[in-house]
C-alpha positions as CSV (number, residue, x, y, z in Angstrom):
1,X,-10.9,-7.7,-4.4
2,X,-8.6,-10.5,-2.5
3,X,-5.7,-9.2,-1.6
4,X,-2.7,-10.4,0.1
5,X,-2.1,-7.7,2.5
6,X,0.3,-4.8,1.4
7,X,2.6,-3.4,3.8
8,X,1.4,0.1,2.7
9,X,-1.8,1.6,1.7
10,X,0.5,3.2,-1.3
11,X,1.6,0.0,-2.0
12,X,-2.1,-1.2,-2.0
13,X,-3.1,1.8,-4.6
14,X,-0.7,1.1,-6.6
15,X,-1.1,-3.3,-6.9
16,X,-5.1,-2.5,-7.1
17,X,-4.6,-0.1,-10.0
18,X,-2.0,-2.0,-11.6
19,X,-4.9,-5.4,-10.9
20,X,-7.6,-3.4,-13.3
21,X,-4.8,-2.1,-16.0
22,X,-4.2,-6.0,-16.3
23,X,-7.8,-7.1,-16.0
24,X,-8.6,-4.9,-18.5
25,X,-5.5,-4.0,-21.0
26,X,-5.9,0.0,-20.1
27,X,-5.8,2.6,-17.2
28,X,-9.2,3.8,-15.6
29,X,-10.4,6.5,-16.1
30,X,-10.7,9.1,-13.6
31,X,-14.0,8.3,-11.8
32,X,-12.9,4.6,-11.9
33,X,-9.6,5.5,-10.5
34,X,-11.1,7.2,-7.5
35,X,-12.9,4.7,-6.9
36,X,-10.1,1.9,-6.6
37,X,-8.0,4.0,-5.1
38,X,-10.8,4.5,-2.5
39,X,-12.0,0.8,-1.8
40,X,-7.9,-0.2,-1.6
41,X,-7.6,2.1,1.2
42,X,-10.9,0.6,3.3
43,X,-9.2,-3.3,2.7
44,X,-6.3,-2.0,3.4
45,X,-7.2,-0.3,7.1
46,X,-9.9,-3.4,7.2
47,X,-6.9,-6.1,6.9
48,X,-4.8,-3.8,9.2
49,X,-7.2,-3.5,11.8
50,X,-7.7,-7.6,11.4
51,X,-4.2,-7.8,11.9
52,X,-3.8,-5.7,14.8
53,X,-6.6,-7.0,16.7
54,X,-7.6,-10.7,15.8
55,X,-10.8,-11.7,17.0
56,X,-11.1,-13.3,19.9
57,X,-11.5,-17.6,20.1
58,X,-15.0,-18.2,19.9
59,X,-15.5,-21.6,23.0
C-alpha cells in the first residue's frame, strides 16, 4: 500500500478506504473494512516512527 505519509492516522483511514472504493467501484465490506482500517494504522505508526527516528548512516 504506498502511501505518502498522512499527517493523521484518520486522515490515513479515510485516503486508504477511499484507495479500495476507487480500486474497486464500491465500499468494503465489513471484514475488509477492518482490515484496511487496521493495516493503515500500522503504515501509518511505521512511517511515523521512520520519521521520528531515521536510521542511522550506515559507514
Amino acid at each position: 500500500m504506498p502511501h505518502t505519509h498522512a499527517h493523521t492516522k484518520a486522515e490515513a483511514v479515510h485516503e486508504a478506504l477511499d484507495e479500495y472504493v476507487e480500486a474497486h467501484h464500491h465500499s468494503p465490506e465489513i471484514h475488509e473494512k477492518a482490515r484496511i482500517i487496521s493495516n493503515a494504522i500500522t503504515q501509518w505508526e511505521h512511517e511515523e516512527v521512520d520519521l521520528r527516528h531515521p536510521a542511522p548512516a550506515a559507514g
